[in-house]
N, C-alpha and C positions, 0 to 999 in steps of 0.2 A: 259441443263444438270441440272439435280435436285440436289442441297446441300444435301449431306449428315451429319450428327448430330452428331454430335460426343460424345456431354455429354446436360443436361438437368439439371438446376439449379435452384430449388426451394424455395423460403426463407421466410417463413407467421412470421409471427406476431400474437399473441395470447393474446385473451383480455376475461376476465373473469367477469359478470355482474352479480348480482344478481341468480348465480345458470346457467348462461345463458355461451356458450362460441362465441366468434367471431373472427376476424381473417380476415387479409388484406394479401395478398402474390405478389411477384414478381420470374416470370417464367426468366430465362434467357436461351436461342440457344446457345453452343459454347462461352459463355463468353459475351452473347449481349443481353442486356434486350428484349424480345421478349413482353412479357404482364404483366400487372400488375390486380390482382383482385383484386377488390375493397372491405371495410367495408361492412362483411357478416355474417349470422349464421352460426358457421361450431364446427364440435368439433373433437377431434383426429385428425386422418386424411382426414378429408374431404377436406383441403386445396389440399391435393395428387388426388381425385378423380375431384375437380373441376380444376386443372391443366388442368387430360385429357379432361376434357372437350372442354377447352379453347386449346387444342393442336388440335382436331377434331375427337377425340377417341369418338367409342359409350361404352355405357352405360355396353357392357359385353367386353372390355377389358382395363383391370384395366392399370393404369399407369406403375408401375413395370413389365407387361408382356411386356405390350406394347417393352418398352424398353429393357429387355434381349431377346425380339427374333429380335431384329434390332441393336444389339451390341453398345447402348448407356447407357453411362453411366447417371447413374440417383443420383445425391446429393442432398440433402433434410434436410431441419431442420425449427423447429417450436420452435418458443420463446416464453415462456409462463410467463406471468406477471401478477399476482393478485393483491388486494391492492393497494398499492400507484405506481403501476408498469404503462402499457400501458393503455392511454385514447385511447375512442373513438375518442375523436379528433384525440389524437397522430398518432392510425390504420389510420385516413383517410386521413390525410395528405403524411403518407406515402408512402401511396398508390397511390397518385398525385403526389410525387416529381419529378421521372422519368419517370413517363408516360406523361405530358408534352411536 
């Protein structure tokens, strides 16, 4: 019997470089880390499109649909730190803590 999803919880990290943005995220199933993306180029929401990606969604449908026509709830936020805020180290580490 296949798991049904009941919510989809997405959490990036946002790193801002020389005009450049990047961004490390962790996916979690129902309360359970599912995937972690790693130190990448992304800006706005690209962390939401590289989600679907990594959930096995194509290219023409977006995260948010995906999710209200299968009754999951989708939570989402991006932390955005410039300046003396998130390293690259910091994104990459985090992004291995628990995916480990």
């Amino acid at each position: 019997m296949k798991q049904e999803i009941k919510t989809i919880e997405v959490q990036a990290k946002m790193h801002l470089d020389s005009g450049n943005t990047y961004f490390s995220a962790r996916i979690y199933k129902d309360g359970e880390l599912f995937k972690v993306l790693p130190f990448q180029y992304g800006y706005g929401e690209q962390y939401l499109y590289e989600t679907g990606k990594a959930l096995g969604l194509n290219d023409d449908t977006p995260l948010w649909r995906h999710c209200a026509d299968n009754s999951i709830e989708l939570i989402h936020s991006a932390d955005y730190k410039t300046g003396g805020g998130y390293s690259e180290r910091h994104l990459k580490e985090w992004a291995k803590m628990e995916a480990e």
